[in-house]
C-alpha positions in Angstrom: 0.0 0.0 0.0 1.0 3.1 -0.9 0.1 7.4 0.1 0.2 7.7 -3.7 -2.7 5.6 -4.2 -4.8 7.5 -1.8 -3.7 11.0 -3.4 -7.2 11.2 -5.3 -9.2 10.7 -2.3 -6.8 13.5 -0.2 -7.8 15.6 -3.9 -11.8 15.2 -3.6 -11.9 15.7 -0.3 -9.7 18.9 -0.1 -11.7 20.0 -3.1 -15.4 19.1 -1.8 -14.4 21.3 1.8 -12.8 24.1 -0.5 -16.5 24.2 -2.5 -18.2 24.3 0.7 -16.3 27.5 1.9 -16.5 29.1 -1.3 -20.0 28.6 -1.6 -20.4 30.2 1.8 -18.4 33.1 1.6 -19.7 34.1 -1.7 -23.7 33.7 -0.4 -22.3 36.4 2.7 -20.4 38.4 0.2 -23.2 38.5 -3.1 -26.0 37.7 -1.0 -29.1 39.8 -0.6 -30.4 41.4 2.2 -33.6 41.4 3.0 -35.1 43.7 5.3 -37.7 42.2 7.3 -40.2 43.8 10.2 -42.8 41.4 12.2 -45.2 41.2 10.0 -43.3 39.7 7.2 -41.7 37.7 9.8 -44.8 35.8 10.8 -45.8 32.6 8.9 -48.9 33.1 6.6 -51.7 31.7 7.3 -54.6 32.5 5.0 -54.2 36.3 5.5 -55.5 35.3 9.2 -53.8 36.6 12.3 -51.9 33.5 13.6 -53.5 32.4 17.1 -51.7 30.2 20.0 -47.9 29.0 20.5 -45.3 29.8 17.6 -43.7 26.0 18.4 -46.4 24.2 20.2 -45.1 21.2 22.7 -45.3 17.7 21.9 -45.4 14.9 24.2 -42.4 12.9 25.6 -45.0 9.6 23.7 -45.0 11.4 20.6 -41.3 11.1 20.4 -41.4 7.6 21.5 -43.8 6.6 19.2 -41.9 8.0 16.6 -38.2 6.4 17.3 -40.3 2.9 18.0 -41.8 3.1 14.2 -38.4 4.3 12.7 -36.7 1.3 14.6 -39.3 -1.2 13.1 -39.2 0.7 9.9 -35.4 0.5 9.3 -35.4 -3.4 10.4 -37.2 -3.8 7.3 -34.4 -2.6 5.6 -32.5 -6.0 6.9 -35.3 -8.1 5.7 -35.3 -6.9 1.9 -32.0 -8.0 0.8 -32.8 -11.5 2.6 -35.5 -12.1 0.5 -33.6 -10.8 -2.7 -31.0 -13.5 -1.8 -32.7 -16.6 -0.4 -32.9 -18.6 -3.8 -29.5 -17.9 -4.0 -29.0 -19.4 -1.1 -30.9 -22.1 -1.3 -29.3 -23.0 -4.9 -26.0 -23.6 -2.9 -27.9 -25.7 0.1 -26.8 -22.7 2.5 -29.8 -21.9 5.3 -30.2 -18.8 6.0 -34.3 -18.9 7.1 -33.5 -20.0 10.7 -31.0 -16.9 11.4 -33.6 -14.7 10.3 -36.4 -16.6 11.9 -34.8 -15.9 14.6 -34.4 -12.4 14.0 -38.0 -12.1 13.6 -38.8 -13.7 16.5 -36.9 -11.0 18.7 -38.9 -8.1 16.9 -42.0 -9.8 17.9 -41.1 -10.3 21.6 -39.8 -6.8 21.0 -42.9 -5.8 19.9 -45.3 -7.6 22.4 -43.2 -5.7 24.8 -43.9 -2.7 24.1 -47.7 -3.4 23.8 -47.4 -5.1 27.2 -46.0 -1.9 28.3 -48.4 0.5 27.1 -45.4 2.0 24.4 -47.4 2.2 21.8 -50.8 3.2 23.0 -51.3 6.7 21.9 -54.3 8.3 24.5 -51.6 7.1 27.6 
């Protein structure tokens, strides 16, 4: 292994962070600037005067909720190239439905869980 061979990557990289501050100091430099007062400041909403909290406050659940169906949305993610795969494995005699029977067999307990627990119920 040589640094030579990695030259390229030491080139893209030093090139890709040089773009990023050129880009930024020209957008200061050539940029325009707006004037703005509160009314253009406020979000439009119909031509109606906007009522209640600017950033209303969500429940701790909400959040919850959310990072338990990104977690059971991205496992999905490890059950697509299985099933893109499986004849090939099967072709060669290699099993490969037990390891991922088993894997679905944790996200159910998983997910009984967290119905057991009341994780998922929404009006808690």
């Amino acid at each position: 292994m040589n640094l030579a061979d990695y030259f390229p990557i030491f080139i893209q990289a030093v090139l890709a962070v040089g773009i990023g501050f050129v880009v930024i100091i020209a957008s200061h430099l050539f940029g325009q600037r707006g004037k703005t007062n509160r009314i253009q400041d406020t979000p439009y909403e119909c031509g109606q005067v906007a009522e209640g909290k600017v950033h209303p406050r969500f429940s701790v659940k909400f959040y919850v909720i959310a990072m338990l169906f990104i977690l059971f949305d991205i496992e999905i993610v490890f059950l697509i190239p299985w099933a893109l795969i499986y004849r090939d494995f099967l072709a060669n005699n290699i099993t490969i439905f037990l390891p991922i029977m088993f894997f679905l067999g944790v996200l159910t307990v998983a997910l009984a869980y967290e119905v057991k627990k009341g994780a998922i119920d929404w009006e808690k």
